[in-house]
C-alpha positions in Angstrom: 67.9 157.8 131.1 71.6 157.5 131.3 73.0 158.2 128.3 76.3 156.7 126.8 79.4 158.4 124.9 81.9 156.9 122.9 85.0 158.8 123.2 88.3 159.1 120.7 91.2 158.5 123.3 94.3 159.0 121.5 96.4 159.2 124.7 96.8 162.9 124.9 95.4 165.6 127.3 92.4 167.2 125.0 90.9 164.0 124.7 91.6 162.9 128.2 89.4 165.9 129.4 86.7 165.8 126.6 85.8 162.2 128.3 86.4 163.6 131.6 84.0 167.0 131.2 81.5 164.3 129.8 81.5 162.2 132.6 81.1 164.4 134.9 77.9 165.6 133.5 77.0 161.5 134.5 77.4 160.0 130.9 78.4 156.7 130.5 81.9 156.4 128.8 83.3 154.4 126.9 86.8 155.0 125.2 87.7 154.2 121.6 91.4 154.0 120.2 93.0 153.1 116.2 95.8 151.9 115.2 96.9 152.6 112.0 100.5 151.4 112.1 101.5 155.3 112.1 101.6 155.6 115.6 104.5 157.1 116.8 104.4 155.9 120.3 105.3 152.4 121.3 108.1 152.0 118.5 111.1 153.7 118.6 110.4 155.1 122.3 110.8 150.9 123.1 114.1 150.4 120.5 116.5 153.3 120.9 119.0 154.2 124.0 118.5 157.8 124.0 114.3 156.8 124.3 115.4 154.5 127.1 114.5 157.1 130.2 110.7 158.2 128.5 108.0 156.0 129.6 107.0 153.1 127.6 103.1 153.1 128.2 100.7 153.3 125.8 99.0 156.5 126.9 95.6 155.2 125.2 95.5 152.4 127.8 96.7 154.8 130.4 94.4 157.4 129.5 91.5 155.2 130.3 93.0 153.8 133.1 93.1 156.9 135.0 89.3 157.7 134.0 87.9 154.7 135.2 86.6 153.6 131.6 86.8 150.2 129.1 89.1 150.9 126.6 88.3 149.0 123.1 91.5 149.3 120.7 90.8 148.2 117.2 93.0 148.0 114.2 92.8 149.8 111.0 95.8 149.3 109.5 94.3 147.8 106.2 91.2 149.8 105.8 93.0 152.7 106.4 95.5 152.4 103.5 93.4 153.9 101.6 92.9 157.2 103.5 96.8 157.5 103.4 96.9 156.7 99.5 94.1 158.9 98.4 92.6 161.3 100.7 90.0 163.3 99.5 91.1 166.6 101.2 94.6 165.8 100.3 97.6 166.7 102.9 99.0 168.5 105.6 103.0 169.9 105.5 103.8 166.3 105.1 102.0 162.9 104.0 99.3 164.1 106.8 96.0 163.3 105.6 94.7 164.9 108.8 91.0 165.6 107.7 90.3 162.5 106.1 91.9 161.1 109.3 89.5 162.5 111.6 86.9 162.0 109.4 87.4 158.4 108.7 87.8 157.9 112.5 84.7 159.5 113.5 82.8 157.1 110.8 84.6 154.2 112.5 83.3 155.2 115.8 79.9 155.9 114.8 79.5 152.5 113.0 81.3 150.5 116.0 79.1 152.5 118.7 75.8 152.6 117.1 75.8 149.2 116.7 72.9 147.3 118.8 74.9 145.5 121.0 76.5 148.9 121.8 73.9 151.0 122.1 76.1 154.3 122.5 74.1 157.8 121.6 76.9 159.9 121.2 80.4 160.4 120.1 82.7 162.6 122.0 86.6 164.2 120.6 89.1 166.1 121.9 89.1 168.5 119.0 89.7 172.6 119.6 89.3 174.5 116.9 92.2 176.2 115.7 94.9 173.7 117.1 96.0 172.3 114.5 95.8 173.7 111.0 94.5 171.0 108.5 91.8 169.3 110.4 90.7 171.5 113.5 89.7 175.0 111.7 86.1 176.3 111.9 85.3 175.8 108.7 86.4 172.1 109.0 84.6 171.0 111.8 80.9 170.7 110.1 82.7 168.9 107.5 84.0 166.5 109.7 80.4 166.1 111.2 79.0 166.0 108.1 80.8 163.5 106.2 81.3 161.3 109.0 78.2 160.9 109.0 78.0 161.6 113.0 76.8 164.8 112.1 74.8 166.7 115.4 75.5 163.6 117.6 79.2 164.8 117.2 80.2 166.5 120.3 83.3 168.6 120.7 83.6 169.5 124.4 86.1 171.4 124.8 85.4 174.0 122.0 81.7 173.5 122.1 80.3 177.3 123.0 82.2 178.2 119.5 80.1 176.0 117.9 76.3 175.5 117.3 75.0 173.6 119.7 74.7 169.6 118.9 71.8 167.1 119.6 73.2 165.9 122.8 73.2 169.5 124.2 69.8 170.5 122.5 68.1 167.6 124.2 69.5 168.2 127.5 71.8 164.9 127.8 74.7 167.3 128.6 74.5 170.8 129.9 75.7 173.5 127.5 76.8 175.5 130.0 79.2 173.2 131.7 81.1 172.8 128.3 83.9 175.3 127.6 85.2 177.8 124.3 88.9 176.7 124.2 90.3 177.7 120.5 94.2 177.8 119.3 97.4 175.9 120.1 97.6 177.5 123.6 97.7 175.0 126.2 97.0 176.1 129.4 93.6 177.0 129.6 93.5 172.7 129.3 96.1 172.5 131.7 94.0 174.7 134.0 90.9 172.7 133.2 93.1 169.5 134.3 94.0 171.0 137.5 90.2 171.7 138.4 89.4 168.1 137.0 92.5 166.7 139.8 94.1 164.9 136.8 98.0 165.6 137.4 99.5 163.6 135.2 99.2 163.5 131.2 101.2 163.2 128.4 102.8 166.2 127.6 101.8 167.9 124.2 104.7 166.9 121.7 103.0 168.1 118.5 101.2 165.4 117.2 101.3 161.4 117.6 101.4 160.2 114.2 104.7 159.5 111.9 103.0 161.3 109.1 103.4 164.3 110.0 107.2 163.8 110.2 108.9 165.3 107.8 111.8 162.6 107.8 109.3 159.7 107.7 107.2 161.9 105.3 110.5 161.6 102.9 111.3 158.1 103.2 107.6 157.1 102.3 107.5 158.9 99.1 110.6 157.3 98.2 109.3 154.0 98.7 106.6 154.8 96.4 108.9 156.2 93.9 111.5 153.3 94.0 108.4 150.8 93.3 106.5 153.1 90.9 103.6 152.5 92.7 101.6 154.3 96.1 101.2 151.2 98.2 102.4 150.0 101.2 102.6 146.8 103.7 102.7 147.2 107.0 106.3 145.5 107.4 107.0 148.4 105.1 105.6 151.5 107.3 107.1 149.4 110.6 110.7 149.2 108.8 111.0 153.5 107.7 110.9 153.9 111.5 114.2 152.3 112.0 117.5 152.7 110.9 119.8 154.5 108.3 118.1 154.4 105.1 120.4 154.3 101.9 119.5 154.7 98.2 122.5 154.4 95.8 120.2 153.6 92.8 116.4 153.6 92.8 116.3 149.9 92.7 117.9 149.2 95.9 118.2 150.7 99.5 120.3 149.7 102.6 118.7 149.7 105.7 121.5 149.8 108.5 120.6 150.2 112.1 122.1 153.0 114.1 122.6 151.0 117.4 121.5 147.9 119.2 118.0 148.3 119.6 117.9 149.0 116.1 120.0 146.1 115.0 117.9 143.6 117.3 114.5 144.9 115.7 115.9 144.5 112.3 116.8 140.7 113.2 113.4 140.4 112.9 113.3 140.8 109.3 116.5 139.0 108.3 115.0 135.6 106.8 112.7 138.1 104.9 116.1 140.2 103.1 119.3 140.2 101.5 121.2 141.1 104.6 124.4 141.8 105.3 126.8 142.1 108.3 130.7 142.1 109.5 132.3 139.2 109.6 135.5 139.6 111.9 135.2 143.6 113.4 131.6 144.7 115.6 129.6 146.5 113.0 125.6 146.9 112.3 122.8 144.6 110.5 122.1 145.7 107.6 118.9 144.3 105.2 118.4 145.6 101.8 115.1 146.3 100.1 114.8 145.9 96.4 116.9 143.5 93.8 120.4 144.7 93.5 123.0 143.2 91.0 126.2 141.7 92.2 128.2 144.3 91.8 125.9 146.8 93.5 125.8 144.0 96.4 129.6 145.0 96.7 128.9 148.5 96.7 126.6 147.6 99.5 129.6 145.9 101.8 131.8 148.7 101.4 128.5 150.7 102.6 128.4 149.0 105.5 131.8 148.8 106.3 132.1 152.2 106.9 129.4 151.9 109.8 131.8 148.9 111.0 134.0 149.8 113.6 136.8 148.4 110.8 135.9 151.7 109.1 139.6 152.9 109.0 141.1 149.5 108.3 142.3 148.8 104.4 139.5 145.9 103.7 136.4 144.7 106.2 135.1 141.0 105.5 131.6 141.1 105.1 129.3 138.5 105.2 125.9 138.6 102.9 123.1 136.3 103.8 120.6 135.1 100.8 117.1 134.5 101.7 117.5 130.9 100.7 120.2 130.7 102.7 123.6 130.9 100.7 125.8 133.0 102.3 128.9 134.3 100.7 132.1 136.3 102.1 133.2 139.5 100.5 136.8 141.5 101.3 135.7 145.1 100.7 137.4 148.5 101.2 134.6 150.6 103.2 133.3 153.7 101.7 135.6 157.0 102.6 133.1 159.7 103.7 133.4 161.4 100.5 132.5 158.3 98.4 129.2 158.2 100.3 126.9 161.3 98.9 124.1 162.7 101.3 121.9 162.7 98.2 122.3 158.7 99.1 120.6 159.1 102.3 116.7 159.0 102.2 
């Protein structure tokens, strides 16, 4: 009987070659990709100039592309708010809720491939133990299997001779022996294994492909929750810490000002949505600002942006601010001397 996989494709070389080793062995499969809205790739790679030369594919799609295999993408975003908010096994360096993540995922895939119109007997990941230190440890792995609920038809190929075997060896749908021991961050016994497999070209490792694990994002999403006394989020609101300068001069307000063009056209997007603000007679940036500032702290907010402006050393900048029921008003503002704008401002 020919069995079937359903394999985690994130885009990156481990679990390119956990679906590849699988296949080879004459499994059926199929790949399965999340979006959480925390993806790092795809965003800013596609807004700023100095991401302009990198690639813009999504190496999920490509991934599976070069395999041969159906790719199904489905989004999380909402259901997985709540893995972000309150994960069980709490978090990485960062906001990184990297065991729950994996765990979460795993469940997803073993409810979406086990259904009957699927018909799938076993999940494959790219996981090696000892890569990455919150979720892919030895002593995390069974708990991953376990409270998945995947538990034995969870198969790790890359790292599986560290582990006891699973279901899908024991019953002889893959061969034991043609799985391999990889374990810690080095990379180049799966570049080797690449090589062998004649797949050239993969995304490089860069560390991890989620903005949680960014300390800078990281920073900027606990200040969100701290400005709104509350740990929630939209997805307008994950989307928008990815772009721009983000500035707090009083925890009920923030100016978000974009760094360069591609910034300033994303931000367009989300102009009818804010309070926004731009130069009215000198070049100068979009600016939107998040919370309910007073008038006064509206000017405060001109002079902010002003100093962005290429009118920065001129003695007043005209600044236009937009309403979102469309009033706009004309202020004459003196822009911010560097040492009126405090880095504790900047998020």
């Amino acid at each position: 009987m020919n069995r079937k996989a359903v394999a985690l494709i994130s885009g990156g070389l481990d679990s390119m070659l956990a679906a590849k080793v699988v296949m080879e062995q004459g499994v059926h499969v199929e790949g399965l990709n999340f979006y959480t809205g925390f993806c790092v790739e795809g965003h800013t790679h596609a807004i700023r100039r100095k991401d302009r030369a990198k690639e813009k594919r999504n190496n999920a799609l490509w991934v599976a592309e070069q395999l041969g295999i159906p790719l199904h993408i489905i989004d999380v975003t909402s259901e997985y708010k709540d893995v972000v908010l309150n994960p069980k096994h709490g978090y990485g360096q960062h906001l990184n809720p990297c065991l729950d993540c994996k765990i979460f995922m795993v469940n997803k895939a073993l409810a979406w491939g086990f259904m009957d119109e699927h018909g799938f007997d076993f999940i494959v990941t790219g996981e090696v133990i000892g890569q990455r230190p919150k979720s892919q440890r030895k002593e995390t792995m069974p708990i991953v299997a376990r409270e998945s609920g995947a538990d034995d038809l969870l198969l790790r190929p890359l790292c599986a001779k560290n582990l006891p075997p699973t279901r899908p060896e024991r019953e002889g749908w893959v061969d034991r022996e043609a799985l391999f021991d990889f374990h810690g961050r080095n990379r180049k016994p799966q570049m080797a294994l690449a090589e062998a497999l004649g797949l050239t070209d993969y995304a490089q490792p860069a560390g991890g492909c989620c903005f949680l694990t960014d300390a800078r994002y990281a920073a900027k999403l606990a200040d969100l929750w701290e400005a709104r006394g509350e740990r929630d989020y939209e997805l307008d609101d994950i989307m928008l810490l990815k772009v721009g300068r983000h500035i707090r001069p009083a925890p009920h307000y923030k100016l978000i000002v974009g760094r360069e063009e591609g910034e300033n056209r994303f931000l367009e997007g989300y102009r009818k949505r804010f309070l926004h603000l731009r130069t009215s007679r000198v070049p100068g940036p979009l600016a939107l600002v998040d919370g309910a500032p007073a008038r006064e702290d509206v000017a405060l907010l001109a002079r902010v942006l002003a100093r962005y402006s290429q009118g920065r050393d001129e003695a007043e900048v005209e600044v236009s601010v937009h309403h979102p029921d469309g009033v706009v008003e004309l202020l004459n503002v003196a822009p911010l001397a560097p040492a009126e704008l405090p880095a504790a401002w900047h998020v």
